[in-house]
Backbone as a chain_set.jsonl record, in Angstrom:
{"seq": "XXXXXXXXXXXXXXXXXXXXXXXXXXXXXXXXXXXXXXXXXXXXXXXXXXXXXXXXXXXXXXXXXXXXXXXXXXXXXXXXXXXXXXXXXXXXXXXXXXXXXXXXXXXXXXXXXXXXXXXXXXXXXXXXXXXXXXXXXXXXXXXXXXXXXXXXXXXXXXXXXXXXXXXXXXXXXXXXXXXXXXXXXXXXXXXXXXXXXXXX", "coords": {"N": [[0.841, -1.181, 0.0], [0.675, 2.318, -0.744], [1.673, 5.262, 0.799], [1.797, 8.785, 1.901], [3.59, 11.259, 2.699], [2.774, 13.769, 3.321], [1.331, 14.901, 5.586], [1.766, 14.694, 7.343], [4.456, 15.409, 7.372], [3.844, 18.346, 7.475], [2.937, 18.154, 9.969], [5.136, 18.762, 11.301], [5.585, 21.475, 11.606], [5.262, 22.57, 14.122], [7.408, 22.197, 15.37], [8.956, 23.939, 14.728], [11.279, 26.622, 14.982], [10.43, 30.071, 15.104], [12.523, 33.19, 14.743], [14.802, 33.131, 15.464], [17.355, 33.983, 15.658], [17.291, 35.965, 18.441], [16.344, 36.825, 21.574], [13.715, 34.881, 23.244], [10.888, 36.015, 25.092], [8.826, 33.939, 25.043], [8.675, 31.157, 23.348], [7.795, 30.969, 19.517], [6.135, 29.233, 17.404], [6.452, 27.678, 13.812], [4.192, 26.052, 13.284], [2.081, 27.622, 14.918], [2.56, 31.092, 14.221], [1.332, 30.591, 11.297], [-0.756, 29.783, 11.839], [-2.259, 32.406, 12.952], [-1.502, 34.082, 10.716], [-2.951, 33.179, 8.567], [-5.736, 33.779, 9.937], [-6.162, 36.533, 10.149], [-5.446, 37.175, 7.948], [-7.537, 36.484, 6.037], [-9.32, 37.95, 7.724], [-8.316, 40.526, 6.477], [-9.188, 40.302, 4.247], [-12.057, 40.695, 4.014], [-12.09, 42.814, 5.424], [-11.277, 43.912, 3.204], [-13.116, 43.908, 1.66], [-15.667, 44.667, 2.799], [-15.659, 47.27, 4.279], [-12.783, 49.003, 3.602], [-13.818, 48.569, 0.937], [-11.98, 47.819, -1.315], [-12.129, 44.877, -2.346], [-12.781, 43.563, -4.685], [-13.13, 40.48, -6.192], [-11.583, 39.593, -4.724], [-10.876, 36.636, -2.811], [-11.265, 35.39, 0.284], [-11.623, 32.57, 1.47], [-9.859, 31.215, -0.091], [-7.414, 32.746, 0.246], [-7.018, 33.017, 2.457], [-6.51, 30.099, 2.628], [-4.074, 29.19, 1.333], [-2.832, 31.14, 2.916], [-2.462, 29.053, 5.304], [-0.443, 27.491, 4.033], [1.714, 29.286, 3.24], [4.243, 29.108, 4.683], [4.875, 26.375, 4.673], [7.081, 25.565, 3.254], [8.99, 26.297, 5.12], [9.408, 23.673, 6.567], [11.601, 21.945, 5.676], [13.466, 23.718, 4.689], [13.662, 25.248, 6.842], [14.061, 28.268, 9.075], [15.027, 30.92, 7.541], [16.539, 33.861, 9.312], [15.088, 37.027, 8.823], [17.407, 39.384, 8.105], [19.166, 37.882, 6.902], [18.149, 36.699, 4.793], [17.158, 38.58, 3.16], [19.039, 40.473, 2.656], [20.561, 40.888, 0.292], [20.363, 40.968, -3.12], [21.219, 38.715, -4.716], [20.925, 36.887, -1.985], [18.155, 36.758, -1.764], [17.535, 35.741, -4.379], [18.42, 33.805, -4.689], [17.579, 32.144, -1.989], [14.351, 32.367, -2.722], [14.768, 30.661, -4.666], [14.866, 27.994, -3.388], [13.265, 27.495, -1.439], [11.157, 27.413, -4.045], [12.032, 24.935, -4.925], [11.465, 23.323, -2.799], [8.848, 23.412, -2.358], [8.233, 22.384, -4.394], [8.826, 19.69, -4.229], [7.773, 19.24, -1.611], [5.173, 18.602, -2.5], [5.203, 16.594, -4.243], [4.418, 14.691, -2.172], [2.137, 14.103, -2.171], [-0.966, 11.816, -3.641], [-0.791, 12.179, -7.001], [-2.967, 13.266, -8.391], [-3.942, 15.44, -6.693], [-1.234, 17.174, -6.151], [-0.839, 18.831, -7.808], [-2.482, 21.161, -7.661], [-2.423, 21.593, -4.97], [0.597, 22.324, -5.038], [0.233, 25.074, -5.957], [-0.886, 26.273, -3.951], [1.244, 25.99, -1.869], [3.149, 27.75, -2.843], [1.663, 29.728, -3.605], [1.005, 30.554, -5.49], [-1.538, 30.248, -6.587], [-2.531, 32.601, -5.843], [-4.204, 36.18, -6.89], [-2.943, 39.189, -7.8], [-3.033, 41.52, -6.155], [-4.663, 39.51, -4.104], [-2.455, 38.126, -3.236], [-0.714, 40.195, -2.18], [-2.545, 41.288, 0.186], [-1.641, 38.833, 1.683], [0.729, 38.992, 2.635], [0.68, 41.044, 3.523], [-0.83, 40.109, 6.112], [1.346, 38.484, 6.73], [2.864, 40.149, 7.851], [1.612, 41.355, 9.765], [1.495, 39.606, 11.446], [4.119, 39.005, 12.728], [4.518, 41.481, 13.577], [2.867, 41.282, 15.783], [3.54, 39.619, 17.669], [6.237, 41.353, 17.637], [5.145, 42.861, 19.452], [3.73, 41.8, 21.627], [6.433, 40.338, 22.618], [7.602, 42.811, 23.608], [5.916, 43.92, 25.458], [6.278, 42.059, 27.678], [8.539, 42.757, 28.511], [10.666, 42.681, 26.845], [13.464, 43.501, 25.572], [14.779, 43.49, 23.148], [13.172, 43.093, 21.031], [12.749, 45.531, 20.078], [13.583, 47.216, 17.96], [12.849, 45.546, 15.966], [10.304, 46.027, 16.037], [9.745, 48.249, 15.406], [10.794, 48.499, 12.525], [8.68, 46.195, 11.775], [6.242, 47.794, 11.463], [6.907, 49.991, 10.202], [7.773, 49.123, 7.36], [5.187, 47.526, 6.961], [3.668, 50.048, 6.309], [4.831, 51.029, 3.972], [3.809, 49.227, 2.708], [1.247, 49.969, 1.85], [-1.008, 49.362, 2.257], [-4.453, 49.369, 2.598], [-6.526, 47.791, 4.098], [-4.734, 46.351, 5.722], [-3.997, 48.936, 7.165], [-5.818, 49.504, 8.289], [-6.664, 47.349, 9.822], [-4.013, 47.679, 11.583], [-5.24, 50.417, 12.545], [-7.711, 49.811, 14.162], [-7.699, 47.306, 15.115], [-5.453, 46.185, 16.327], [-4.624, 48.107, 18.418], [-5.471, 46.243, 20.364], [-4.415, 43.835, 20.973], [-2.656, 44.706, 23.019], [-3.945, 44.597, 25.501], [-5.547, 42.95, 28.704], [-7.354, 40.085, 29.4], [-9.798, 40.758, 30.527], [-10.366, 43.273, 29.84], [-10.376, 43.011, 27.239], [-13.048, 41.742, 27.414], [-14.418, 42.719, 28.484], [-18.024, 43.895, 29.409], [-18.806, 43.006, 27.169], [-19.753, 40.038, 26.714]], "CA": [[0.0, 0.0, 0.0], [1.074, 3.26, -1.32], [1.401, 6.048, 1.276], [1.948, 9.642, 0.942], [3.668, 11.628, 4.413], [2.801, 15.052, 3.094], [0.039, 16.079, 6.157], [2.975, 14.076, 8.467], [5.099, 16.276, 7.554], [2.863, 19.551, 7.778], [2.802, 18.499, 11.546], [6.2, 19.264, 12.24], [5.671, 23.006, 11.452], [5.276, 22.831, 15.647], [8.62, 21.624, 15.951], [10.46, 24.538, 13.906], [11.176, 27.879, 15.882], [11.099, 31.332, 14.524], [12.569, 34.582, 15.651], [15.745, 32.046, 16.256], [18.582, 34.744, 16.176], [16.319, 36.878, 19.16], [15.902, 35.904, 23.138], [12.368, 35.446, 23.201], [10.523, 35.898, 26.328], [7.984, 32.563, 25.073], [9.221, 30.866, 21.764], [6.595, 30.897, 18.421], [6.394, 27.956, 16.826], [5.632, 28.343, 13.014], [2.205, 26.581, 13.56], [1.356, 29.258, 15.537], [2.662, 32.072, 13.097], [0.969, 30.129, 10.041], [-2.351, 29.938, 12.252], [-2.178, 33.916, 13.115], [-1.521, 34.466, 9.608], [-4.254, 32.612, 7.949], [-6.556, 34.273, 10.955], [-5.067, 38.069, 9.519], [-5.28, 37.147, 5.685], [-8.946, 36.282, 6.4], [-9.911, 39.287, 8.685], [-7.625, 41.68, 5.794], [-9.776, 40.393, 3.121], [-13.068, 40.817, 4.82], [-12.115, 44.513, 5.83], [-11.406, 44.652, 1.657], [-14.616, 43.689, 0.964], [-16.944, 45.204, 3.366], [-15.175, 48.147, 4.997], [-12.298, 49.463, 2.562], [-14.168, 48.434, -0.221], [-11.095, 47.455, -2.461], [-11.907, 43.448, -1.858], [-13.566, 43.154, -5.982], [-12.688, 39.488, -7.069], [-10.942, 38.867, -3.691], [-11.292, 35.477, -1.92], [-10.934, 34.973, 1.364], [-11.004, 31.277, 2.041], [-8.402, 31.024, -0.728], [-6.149, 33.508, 0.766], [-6.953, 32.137, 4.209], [-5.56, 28.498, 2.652], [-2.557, 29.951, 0.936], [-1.546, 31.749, 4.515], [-1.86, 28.424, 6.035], [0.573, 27.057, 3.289], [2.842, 29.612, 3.183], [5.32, 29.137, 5.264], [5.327, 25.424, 4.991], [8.498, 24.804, 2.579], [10.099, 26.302, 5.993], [9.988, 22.778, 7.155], [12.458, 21.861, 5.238], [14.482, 24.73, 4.709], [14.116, 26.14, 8.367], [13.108, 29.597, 9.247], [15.8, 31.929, 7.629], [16.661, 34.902, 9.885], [15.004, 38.145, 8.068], [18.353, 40.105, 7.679], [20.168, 37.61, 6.027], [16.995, 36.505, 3.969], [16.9, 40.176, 2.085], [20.636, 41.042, 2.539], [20.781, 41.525, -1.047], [19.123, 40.108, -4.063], [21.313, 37.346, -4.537], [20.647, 35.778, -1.29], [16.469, 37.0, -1.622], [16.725, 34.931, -5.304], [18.603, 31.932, -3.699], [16.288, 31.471, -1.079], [12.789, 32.265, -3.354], [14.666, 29.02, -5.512], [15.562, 26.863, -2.806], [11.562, 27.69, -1.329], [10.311, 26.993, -4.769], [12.211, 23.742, -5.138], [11.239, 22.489, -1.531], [7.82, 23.171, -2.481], [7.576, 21.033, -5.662], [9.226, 18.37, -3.563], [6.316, 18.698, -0.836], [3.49, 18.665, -3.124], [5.15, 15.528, -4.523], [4.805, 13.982, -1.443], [0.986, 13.812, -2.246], [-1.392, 11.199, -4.61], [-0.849, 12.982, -7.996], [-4.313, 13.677, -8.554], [-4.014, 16.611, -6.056], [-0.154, 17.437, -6.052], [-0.618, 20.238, -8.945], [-3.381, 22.522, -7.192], [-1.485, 21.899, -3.337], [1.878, 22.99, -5.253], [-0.452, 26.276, -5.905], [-0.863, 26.662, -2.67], [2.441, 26.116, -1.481], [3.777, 28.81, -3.583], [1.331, 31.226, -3.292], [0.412, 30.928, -7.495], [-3.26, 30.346, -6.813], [-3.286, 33.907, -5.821], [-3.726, 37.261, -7.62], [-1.746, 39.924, -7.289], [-4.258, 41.859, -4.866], [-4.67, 38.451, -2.715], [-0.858, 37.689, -2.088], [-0.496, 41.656, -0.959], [-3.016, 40.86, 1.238], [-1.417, 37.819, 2.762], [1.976, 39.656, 2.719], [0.323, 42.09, 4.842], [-1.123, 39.589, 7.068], [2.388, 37.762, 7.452], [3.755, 41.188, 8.281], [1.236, 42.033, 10.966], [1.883, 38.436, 12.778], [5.076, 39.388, 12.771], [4.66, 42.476, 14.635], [2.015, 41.181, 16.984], [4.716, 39.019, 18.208], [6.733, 42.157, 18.453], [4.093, 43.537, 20.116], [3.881, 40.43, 22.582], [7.201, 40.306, 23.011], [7.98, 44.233, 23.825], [4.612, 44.038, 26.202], [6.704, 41.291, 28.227], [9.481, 43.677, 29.165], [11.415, 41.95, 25.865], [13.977, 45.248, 24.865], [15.095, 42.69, 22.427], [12.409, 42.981, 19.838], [11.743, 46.622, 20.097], [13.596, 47.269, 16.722], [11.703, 44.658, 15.138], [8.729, 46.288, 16.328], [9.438, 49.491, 14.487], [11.157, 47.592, 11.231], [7.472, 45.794, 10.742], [5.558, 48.841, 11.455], [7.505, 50.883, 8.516], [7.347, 47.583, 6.551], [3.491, 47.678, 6.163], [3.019, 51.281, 5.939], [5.779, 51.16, 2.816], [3.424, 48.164, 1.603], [0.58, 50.943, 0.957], [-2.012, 48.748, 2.132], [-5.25, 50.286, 3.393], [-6.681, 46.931, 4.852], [-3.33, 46.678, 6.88], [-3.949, 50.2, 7.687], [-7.257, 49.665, 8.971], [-6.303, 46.881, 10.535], [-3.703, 48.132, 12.307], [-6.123, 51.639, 13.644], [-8.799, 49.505, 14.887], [-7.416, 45.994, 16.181], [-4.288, 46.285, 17.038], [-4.629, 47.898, 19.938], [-6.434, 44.968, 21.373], [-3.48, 43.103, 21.266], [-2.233, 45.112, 24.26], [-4.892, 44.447, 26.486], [-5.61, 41.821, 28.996], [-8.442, 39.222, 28.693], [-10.881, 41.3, 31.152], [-9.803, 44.42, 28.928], [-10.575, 42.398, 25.789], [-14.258, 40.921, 27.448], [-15.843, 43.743, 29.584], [-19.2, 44.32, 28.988], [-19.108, 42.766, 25.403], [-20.56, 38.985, 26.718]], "C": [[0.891, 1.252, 0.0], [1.097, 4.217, 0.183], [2.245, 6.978, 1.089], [1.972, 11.121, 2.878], [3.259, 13.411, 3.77], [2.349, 15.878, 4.812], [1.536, 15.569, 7.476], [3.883, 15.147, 8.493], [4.809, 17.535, 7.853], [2.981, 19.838, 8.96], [3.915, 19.029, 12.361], [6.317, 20.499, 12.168], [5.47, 23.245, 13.108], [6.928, 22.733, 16.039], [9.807, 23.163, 15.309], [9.829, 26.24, 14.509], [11.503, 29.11, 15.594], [11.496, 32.106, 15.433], [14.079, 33.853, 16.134], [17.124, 32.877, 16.762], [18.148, 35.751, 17.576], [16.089, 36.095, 20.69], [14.553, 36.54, 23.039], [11.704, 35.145, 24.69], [9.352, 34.206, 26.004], [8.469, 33.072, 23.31], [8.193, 31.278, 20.708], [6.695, 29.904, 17.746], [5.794, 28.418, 14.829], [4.31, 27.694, 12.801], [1.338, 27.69, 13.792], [1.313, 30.387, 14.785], [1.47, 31.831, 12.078], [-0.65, 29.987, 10.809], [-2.665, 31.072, 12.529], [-2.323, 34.327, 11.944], [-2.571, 34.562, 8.771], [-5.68, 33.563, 9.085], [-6.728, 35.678, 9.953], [-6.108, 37.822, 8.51], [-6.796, 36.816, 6.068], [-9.698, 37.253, 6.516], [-9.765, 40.55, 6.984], [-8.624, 41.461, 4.465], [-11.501, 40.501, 3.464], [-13.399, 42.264, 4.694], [-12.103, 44.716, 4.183], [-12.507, 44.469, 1.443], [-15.53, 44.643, 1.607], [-16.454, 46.738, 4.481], [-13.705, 49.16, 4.21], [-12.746, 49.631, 0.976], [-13.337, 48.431, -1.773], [-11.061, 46.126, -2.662], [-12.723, 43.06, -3.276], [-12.525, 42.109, -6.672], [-11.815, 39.094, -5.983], [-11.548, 37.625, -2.902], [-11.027, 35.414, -0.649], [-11.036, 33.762, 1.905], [-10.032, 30.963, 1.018], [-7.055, 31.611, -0.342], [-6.136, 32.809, 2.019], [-5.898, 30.552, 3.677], [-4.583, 28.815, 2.253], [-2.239, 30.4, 2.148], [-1.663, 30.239, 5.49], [-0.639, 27.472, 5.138], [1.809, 27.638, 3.29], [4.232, 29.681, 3.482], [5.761, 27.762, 5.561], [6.727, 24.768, 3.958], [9.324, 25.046, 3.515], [11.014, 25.186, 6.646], [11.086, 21.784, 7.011], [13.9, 22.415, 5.011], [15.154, 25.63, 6.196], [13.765, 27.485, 8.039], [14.699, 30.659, 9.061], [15.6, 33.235, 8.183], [16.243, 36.275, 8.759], [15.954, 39.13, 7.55], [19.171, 39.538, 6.947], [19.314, 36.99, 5.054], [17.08, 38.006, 3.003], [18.336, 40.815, 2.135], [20.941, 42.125, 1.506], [20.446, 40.4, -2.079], [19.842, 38.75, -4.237], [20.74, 36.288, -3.602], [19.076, 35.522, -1.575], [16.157, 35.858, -2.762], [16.866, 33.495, -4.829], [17.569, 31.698, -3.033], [14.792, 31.075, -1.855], [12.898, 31.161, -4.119], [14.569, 27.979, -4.891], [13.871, 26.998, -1.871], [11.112, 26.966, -2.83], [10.323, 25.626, -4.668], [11.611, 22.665, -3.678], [9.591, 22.619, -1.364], [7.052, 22.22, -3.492], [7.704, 19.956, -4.964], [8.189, 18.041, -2.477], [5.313, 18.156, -1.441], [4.377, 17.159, -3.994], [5.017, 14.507, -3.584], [2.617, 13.417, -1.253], [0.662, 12.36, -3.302], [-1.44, 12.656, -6.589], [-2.119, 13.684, -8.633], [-4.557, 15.397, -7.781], [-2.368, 17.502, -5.642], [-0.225, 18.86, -6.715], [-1.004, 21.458, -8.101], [-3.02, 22.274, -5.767], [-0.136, 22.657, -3.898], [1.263, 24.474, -5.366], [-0.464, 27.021, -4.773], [0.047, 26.971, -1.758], [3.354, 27.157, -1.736], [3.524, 30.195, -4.144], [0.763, 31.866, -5.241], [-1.01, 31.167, -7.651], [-4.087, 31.668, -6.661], [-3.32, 34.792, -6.622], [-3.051, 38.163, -6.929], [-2.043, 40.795, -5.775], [-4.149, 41.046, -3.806], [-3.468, 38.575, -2.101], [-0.467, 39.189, -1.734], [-0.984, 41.571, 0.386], [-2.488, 39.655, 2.826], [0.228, 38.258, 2.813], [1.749, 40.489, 4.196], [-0.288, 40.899, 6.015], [0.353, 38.719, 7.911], [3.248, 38.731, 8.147], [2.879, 41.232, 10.034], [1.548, 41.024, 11.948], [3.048, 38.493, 13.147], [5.318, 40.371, 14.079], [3.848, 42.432, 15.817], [2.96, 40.146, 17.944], [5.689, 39.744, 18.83], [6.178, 42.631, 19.726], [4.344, 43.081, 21.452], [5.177, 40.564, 23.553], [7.332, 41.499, 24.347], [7.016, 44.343, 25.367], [5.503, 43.234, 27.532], [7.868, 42.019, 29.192], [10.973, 42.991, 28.133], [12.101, 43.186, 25.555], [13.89, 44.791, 23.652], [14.485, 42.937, 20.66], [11.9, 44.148, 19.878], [12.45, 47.154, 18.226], [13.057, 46.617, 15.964], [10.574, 45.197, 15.199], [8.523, 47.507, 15.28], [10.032, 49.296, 13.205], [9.549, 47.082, 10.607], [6.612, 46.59, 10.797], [5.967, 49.618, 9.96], [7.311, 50.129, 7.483], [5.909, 48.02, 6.181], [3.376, 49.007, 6.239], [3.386, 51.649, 4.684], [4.61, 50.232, 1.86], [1.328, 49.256, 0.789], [-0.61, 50.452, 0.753], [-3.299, 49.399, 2.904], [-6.523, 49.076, 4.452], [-5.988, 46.988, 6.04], [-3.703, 48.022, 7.86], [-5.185, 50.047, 8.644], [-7.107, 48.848, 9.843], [-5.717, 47.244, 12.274], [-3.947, 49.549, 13.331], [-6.62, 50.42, 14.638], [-8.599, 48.313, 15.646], [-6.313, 45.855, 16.749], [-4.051, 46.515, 18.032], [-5.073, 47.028, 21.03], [-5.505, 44.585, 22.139], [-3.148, 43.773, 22.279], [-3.003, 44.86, 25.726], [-5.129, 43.055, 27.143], [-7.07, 41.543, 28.87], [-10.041, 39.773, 29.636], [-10.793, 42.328, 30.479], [-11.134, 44.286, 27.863], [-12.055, 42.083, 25.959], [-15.503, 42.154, 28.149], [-16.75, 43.907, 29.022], [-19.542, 44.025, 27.543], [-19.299, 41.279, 25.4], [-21.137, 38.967, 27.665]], "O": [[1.865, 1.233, 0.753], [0.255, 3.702, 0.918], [3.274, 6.77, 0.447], [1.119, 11.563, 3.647], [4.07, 14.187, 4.277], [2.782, 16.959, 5.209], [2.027, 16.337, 8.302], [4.099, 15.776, 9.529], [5.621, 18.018, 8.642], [3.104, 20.977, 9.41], [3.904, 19.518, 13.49], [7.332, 20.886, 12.747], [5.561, 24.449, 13.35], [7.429, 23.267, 17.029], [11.023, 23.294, 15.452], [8.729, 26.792, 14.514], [12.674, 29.465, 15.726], [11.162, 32.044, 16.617], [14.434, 34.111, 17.284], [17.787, 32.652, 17.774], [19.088, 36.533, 17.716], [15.71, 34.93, 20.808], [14.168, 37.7, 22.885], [12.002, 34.14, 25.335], [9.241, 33.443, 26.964], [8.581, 34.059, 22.582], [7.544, 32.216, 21.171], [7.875, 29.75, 17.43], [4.936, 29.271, 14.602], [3.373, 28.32, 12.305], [0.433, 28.331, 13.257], [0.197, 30.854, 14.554], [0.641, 32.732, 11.954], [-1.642, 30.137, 10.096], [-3.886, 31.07, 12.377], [-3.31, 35.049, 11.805], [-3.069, 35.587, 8.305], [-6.651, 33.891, 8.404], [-7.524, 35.642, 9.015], [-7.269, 38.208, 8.377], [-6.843, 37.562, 7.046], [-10.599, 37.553, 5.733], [-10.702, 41.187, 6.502], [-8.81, 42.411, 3.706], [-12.055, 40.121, 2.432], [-14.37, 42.829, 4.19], [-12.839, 45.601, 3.747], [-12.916, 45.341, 0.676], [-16.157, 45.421, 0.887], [-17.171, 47.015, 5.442], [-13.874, 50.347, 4.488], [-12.32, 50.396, 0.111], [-13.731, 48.804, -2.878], [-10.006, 45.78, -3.195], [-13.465, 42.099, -3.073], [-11.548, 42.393, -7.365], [-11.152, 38.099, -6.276], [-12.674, 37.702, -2.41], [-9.798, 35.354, -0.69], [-10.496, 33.707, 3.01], [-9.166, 30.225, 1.488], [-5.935, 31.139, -0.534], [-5.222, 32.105, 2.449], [-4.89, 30.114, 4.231], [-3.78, 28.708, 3.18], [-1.151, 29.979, 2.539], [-0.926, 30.246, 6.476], [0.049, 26.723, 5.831], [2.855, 26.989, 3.324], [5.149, 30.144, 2.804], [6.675, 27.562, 6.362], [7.179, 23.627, 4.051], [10.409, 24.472, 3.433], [12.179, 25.184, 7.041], [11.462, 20.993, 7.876], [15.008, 21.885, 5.09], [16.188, 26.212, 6.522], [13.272, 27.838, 6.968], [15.358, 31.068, 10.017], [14.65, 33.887, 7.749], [17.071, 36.529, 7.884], [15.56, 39.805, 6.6], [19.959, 40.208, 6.278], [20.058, 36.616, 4.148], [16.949, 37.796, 1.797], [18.523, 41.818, 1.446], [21.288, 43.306, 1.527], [20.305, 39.2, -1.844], [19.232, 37.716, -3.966], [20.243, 35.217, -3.953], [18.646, 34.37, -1.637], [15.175, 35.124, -2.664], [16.11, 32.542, -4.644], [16.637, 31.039, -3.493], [14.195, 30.003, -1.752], [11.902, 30.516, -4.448], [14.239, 26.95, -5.48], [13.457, 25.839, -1.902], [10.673, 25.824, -2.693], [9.314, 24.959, -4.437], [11.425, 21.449, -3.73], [9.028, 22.058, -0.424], [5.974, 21.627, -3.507], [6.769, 19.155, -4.977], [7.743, 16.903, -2.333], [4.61, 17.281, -0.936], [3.408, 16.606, -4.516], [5.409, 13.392, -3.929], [2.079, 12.647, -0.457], [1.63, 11.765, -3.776], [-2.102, 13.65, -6.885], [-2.018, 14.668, -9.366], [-5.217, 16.304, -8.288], [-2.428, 18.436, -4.842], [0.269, 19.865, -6.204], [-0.301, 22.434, -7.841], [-3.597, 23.176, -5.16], [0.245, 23.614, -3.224], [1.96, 25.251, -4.714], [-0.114, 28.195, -4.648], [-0.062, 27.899, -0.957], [4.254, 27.447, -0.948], [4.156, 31.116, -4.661], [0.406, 32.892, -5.819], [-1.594, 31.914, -8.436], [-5.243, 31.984, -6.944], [-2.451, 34.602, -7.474], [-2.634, 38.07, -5.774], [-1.462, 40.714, -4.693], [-3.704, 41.433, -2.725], [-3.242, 38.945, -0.949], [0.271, 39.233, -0.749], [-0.339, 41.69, 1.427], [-2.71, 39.597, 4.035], [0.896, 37.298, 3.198], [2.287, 40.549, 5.302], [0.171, 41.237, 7.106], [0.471, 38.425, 9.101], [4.173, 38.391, 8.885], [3.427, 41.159, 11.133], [1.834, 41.326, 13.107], [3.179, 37.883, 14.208], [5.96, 40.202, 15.116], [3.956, 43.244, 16.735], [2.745, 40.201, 19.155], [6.156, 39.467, 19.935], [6.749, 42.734, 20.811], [4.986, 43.708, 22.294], [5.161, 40.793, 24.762], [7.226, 41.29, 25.555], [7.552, 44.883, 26.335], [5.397, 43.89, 28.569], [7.997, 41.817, 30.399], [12.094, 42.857, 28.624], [11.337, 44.092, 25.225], [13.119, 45.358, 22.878], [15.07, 42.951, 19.578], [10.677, 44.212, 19.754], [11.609, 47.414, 17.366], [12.65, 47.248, 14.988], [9.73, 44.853, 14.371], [7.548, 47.724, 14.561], [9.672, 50.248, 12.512], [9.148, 47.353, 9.475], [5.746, 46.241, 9.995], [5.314, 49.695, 8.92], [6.571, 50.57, 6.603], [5.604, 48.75, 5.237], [2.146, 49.039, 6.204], [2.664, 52.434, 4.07], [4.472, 50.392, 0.647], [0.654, 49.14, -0.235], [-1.319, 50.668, -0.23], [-3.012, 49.998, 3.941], [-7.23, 49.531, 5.352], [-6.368, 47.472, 7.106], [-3.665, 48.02, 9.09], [-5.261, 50.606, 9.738], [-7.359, 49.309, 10.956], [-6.24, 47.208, 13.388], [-3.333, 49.837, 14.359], [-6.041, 50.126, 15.683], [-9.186, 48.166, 16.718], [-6.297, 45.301, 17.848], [-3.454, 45.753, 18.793], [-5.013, 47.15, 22.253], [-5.409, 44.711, 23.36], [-3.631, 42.982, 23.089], [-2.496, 44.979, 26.842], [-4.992, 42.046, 26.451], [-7.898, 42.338, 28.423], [-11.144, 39.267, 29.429], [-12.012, 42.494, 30.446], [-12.186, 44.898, 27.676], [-12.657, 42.064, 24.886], [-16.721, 42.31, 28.228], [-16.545, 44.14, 27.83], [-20.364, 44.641, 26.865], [-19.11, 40.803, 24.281], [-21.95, 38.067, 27.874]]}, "num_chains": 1, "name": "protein.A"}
């Protein structure tokens, strides 16, 4: 009998630890990231639709499945450190090849019948250009809600990071993001009586 470890492997996205060059006051696993993300990319296309009103021909459970894909050729490759990831274009094309190739190689790890349209996914093709901004911006803001997290902790550590992914999405010129980051963001600072008073 034939079998096919793709979702096996999927699971170890718990096991692989971003933020790795950084003392983190509590680790992130990229499950966690890649479930924040997909959360985001969801919410960001939502706000395009019904509150920015730039969301024409946008999906949101397609972007939602693409952000939980995205970051899975990491498990292979590992979670390159962001400064030496963008250095300079050589390393940015190396890596986007050595990602592509570790994504064909996942999606072969399927029944061929569904390998083609998961490699889509993996690589972020199934989207348009609109969507993967969107889930750009959502991988940015998990990013910084982490800073956030961190910084909140008494982390010094990640306070340049904090203002690196802040400039980051304001450069990306997104007005989802933007909205985003007015109206929910501040949540994130708040504790869970904060977050509940008088609203159940």
């Amino acid at each position: 009998m034939k079998t096919y470890p793709f979702n096996a492997l999927l699971g170890r996205m718990k096991y692989i630890t971003r933020w790795s060059l950084m003392h983190n006051s509590r680790p992130e696993s990229l499950s966690e990231h890649t479930a924040d993300t997909a959360l985001i990319a969801h919410m960001l296309c939502r706000i395009a639709q019904r509150c920015t009103h730039t969301g024409d021909g946008i999906r949101p459970d397609t972007v939602a499945t693409a952000a939980l894909y995205h970051d899975a050729p990491e498990i292979l490759t590992g979670d390159m450190p962001t400064p030496v990831k963008y250095k300079n274009d050589a390393l940015r094309t190396a890596y986007k090849a050595v990602e592509a190739e570790s994504a064909r190689a996942m999606a072969g790890l399927l029944p061929e019948e569904i390998s083609g349209e998961t490699e889509l996914y993996l690589t972020g093709a199934v989207l348009s250009e609109a969507e993967r901004k969107l889930l750009k911006a959502a991988d940015r803001l998990s990013a910084l809600i982490k800073c956030i997290e961190e910084c909140q902790s008494g982390n010094r550590e990640f306070e340049a990071a904090r203002r690196q992914q802040e400039a980051a999405i304001h450069e990306m010129q997104c007005p989802e993001a933007e909205y985003f980051m007015e109206h929910m963001l501040p949540c994130y600072t708040q504790n869970l009586d904060e977050l509940t008073r008088g609203r159940f």
